[in-house]
C-alpha positions as CSV (number, residue, x, y, z in Angstrom):
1,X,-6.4,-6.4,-15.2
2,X,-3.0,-7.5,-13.8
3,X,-1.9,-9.5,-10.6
4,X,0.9,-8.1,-8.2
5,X,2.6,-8.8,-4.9
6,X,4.3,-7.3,-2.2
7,X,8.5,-8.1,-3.2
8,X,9.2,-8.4,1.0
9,X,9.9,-11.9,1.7
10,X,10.4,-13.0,-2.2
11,X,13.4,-10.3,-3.1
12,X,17.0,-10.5,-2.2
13,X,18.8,-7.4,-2.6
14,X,21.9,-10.1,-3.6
15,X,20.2,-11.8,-6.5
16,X,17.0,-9.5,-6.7
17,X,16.6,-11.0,-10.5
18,X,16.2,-14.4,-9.0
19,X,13.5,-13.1,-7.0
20,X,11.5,-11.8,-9.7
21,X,12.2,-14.5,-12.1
22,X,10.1,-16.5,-9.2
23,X,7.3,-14.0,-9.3
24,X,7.3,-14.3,-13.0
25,X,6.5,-18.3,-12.8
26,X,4.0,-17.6,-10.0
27,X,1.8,-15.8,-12.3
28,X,2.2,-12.2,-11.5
29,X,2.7,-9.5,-13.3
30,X,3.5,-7.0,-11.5
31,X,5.4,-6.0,-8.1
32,X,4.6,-3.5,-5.2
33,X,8.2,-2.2,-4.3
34,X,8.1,-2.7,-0.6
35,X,10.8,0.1,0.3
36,X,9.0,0.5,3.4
37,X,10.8,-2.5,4.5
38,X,14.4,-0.7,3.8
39,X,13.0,1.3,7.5
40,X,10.7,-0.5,9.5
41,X,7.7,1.1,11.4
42,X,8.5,0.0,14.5
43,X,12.2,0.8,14.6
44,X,10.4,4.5,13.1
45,X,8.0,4.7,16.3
46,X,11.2,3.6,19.2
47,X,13.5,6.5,16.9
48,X,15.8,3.9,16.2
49,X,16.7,5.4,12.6
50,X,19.1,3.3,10.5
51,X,21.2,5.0,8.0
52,X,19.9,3.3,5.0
53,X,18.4,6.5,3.7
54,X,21.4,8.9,4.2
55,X,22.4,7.8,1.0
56,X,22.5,10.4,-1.8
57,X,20.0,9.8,-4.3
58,X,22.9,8.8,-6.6
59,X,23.5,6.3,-4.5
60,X,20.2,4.9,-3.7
61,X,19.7,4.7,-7.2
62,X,23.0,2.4,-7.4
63,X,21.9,0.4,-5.1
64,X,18.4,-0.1,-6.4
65,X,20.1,-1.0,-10.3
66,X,20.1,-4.4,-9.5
67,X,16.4,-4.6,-8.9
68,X,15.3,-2.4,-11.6
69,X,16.9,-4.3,-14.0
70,X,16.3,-7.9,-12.5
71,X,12.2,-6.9,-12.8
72,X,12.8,-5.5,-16.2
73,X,14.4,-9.1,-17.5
74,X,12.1,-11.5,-15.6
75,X,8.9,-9.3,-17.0
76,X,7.8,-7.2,-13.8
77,X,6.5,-4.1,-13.8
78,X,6.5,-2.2,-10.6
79,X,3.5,-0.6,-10.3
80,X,3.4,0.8,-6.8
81,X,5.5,1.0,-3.7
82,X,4.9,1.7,-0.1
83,X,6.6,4.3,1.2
84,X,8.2,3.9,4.7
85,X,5.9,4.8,7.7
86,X,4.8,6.6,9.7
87,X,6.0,9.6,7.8
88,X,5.5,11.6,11.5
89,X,6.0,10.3,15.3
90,X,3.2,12.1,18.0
91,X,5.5,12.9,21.1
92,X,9.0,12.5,18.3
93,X,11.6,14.7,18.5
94,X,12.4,17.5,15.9
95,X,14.9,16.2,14.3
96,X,13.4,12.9,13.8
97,X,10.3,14.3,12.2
98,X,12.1,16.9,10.2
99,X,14.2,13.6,9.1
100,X,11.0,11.2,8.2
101,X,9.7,14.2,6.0
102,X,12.7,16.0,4.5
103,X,14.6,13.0,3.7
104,X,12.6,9.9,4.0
105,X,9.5,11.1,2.2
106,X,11.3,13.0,-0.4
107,X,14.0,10.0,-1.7
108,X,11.3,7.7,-1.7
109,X,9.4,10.2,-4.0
110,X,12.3,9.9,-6.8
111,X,13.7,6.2,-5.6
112,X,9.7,5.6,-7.1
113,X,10.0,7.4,-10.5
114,X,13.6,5.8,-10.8
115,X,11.8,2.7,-10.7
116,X,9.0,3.9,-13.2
117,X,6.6,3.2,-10.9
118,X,3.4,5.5,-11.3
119,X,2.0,5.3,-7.7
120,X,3.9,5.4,-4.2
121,X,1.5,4.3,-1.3
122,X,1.5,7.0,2.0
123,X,0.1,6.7,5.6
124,X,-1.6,9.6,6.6
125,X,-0.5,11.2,10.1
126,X,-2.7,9.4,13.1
127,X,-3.2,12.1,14.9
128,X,-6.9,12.6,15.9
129,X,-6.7,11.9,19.8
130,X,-3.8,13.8,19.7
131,X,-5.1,16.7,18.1
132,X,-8.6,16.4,19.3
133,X,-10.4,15.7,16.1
134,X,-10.2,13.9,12.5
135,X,-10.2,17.3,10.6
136,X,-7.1,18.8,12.4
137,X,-5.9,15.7,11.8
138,X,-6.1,16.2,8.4
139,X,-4.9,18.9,8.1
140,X,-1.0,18.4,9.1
141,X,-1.5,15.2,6.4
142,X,-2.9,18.0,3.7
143,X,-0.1,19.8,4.9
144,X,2.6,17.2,4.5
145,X,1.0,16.3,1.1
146,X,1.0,19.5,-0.6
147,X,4.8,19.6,0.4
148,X,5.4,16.5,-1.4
149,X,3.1,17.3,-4.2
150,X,5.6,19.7,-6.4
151,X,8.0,16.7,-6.4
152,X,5.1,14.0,-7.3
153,X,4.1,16.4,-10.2
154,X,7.0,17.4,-11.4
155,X,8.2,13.1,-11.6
156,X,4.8,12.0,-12.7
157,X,4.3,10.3,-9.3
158,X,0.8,10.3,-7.8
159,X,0.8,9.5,-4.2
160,X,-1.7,7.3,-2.6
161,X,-3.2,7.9,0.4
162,X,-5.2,4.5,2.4
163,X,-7.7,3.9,4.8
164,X,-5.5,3.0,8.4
165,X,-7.0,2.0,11.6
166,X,-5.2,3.2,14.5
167,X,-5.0,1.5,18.2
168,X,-6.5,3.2,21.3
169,X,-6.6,1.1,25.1
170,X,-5.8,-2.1,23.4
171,X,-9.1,-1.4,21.0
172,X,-9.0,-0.9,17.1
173,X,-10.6,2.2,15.8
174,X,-11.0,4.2,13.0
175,X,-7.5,5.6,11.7
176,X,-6.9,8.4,9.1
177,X,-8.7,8.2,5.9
178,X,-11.4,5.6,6.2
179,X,-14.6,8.1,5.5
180,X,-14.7,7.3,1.6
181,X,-16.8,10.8,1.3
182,X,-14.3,13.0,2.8
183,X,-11.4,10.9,1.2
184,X,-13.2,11.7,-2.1
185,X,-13.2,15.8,-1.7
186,X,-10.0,16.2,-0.9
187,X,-8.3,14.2,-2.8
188,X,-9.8,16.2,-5.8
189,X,-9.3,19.6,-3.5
190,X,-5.2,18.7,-4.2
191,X,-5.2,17.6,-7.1
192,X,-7.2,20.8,-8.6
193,X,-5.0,22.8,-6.3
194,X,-1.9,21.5,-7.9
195,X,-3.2,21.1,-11.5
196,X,-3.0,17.5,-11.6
197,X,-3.4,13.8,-10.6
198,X,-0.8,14.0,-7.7
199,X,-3.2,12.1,-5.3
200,X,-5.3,9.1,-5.4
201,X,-6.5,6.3,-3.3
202,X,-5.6,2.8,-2.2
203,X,-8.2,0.5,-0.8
204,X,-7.0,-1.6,1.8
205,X,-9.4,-4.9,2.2
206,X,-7.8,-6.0,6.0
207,X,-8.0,-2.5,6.9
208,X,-11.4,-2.2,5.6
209,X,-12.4,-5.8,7.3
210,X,-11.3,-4.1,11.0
211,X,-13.5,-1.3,11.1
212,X,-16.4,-3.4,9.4
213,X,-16.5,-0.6,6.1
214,X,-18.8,-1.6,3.5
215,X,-16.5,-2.5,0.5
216,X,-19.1,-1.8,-2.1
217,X,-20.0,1.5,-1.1
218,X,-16.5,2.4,-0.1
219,X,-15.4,1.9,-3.7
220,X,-18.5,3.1,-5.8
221,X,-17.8,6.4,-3.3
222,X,-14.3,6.9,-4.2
223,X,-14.7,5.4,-8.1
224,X,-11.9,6.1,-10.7
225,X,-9.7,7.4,-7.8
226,X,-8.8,4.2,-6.6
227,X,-5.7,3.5,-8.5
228,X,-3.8,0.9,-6.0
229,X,-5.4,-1.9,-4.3
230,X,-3.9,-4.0,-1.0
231,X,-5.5,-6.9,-0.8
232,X,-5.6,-9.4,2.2
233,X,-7.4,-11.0,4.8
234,X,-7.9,-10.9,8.7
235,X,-9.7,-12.6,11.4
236,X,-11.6,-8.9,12.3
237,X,-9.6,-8.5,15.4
238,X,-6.0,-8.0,14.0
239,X,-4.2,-6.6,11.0
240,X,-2.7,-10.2,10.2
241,X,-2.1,-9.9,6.3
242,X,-3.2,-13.5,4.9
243,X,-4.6,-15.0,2.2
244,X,-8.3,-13.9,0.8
245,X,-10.7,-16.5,2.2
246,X,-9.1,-17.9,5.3
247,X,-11.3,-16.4,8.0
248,X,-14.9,-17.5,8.5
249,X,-17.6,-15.9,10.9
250,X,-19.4,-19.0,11.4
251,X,-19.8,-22.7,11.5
252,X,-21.3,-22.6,7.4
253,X,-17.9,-21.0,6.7
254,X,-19.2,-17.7,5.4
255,X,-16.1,-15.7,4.8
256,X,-14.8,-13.2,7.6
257,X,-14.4,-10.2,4.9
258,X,-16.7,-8.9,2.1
259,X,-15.3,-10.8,-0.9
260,X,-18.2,-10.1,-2.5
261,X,-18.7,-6.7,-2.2
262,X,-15.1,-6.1,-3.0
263,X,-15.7,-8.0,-6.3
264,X,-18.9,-5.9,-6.9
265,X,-17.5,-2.4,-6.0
266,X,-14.4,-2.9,-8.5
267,X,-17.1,-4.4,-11.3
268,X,-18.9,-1.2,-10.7
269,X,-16.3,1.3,-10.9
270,X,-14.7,-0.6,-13.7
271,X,-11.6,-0.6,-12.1
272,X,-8.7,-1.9,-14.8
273,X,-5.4,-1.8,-12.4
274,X,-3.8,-3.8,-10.9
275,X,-4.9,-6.7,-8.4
276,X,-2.5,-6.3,-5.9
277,X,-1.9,-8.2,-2.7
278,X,0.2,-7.2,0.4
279,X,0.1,-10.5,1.5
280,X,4.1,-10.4,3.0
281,X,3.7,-12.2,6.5
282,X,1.9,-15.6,4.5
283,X,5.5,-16.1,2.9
284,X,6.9,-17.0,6.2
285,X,3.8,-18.7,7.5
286,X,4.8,-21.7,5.1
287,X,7.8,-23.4,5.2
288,X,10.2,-21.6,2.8
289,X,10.3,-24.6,1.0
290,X,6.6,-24.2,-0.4
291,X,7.2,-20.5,-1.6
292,X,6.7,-20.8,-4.9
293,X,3.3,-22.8,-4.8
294,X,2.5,-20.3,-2.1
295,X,3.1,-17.3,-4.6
296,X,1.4,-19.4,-7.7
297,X,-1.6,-19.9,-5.1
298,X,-1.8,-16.4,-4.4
299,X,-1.6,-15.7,-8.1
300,X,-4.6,-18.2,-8.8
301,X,-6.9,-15.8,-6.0
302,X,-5.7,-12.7,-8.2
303,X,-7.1,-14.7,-11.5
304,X,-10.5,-16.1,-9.4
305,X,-11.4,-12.0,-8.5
306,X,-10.4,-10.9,-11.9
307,X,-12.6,-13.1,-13.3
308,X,-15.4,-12.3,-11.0
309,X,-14.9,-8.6,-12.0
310,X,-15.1,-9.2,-15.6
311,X,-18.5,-11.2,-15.3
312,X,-20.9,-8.8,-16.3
313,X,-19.0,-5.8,-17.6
């Protein structure tokens, strides 16, 4: 197994080499490409769209030259990216839509197998109150999935769909793609439908920690289509993206989320990826001048569960 990190919060797009370099002498590995922060979800939801992909692909993929190659020198391998989200705005106009699907979703498609990168991360469409159930929910994300699909064949991309929560009253509940059974059949439906491995999984431990899922049998479930992991830790009331084992549930310091069920489902399914963390908003908890022992910490967690995963195999 290899450890990876989120590039938001470590990268400069004016020395992105330096950037990796650090990564490098942190430990890691490997990067998740976090283009999703080139168009930020909440700008996406208020429809305030910048221009940053009205670029060609030409020249995205001038821009992006620096990083490719400052990852290649220092040693990292991009092995996934996030794509921006949401990828479709309940109560957005047409032409924003249209714009998130015909032009976001399909650049980052090739921006990812510019990069090399073998998995690109998606949020399915949170539509279920909207629509009036999870399956026709669904099926505008099937719908949006088998129009990217071609593309993610064709560049030997396969996209990853996670389990979300979604936000209803001011409570947390259940968001696209967090019944592992379900997940399971379709994502084989597609990939049968389209002759190949154009969809697969990526577990999300925070998410998973919200709507109290049990890790093992979320991963034994899903198995050998988990091919991306995003893996961070919360308090069980918000999404706050910090480091494994900060939270506790009770005075003896029992952690808040299922370390070791997370440990025991990958040991099970024999996952061999990478160990990835999406642990962004902890670089800015510390002062900047700590970043590097925060990353090398981080790093040290990634070694701790790959050795715990590697116990009895």
């Amino acid at each position: 197994m290899r450890i990876g990190v989120q590039t938001k919060n470590v990268i400069d797009d004016r020395q992105p080499e330096k950037g990796f370099t650090l990564l490098k002498e942190a430990g890691f590995s490997c990067g998740d490409f976090s283009l999703n922060s080139y168009l930020v979800n909440k700008a996406i939801y208020q429809s305030e769209i910048n221009t940053f992909f009205d670029k060609s692909v030409s020249e995205l993929e001038d821009f992006f030259s620096p990083h490719k190659y400052g990852a290649e020198k220092a040693g990292i391998t991009i092995n996934q990216m996030h794509m921006p989200y949401p990828n479709y705005v309940p109560g957005g106009s047409e032409e924003l839509n249209d714009y998130l699907r015909n032009v976001v979703a399909t650049k980052s498609v090739r921006l990812c197998a510019f990069f090399g990168c073998p998995y690109l991360v998606v949020h399915g469409f949170k539509l279920a109150r909207f629509l009036g159930s999870e399956e026709r929910e669904w099926e505008r994300t099937e719908s949006f999935l088998d129009f990217l699909a071609p593309m993610a064949k064709e560049l030997g991309v396969t996209i990853c769909i996670e389990n979300l929560y979604d936000s209803v009253g001011g409570h947390m509940v259940e968001g696209p793609c967090c019944d592992a059974g379900k997940a399971a059949e379709r994502i084989d439906r597609i990939n049968e439908r389209h002759h190949a491995s154009v969809l697969g999984f990526c577990f999300d431990t925070g998410h998973a920690n919200l709507m109290g899922i049990d890790f093992e049998s979320f991963l034994i479930t899903l198995g050998d289509r988990i091919k991306v992991l995003h893996i961070h830790d919360n308090d069980g009331v918000m999404d706050l993206h910090q480091l494994p084992f900060t939270f506790t549930k009770t005075r003896e310091n029992r952690p808040s989320t299922d370390w070791d069920g997370f440990v025991k489902g990958l040991r099970q399914i024999h996952f061999d990826g990478v160990l990835s963390f999406e642990t962004a908003p902890v670089l800015t908890t510390f002062p900047e001048e700590m970043k590097a022992e925060v990353l090398s910490f981080i790093a040290r967690i990634g070694k701790y569960f790959e050795d715990q995963i590697k116990v009895s195999l």
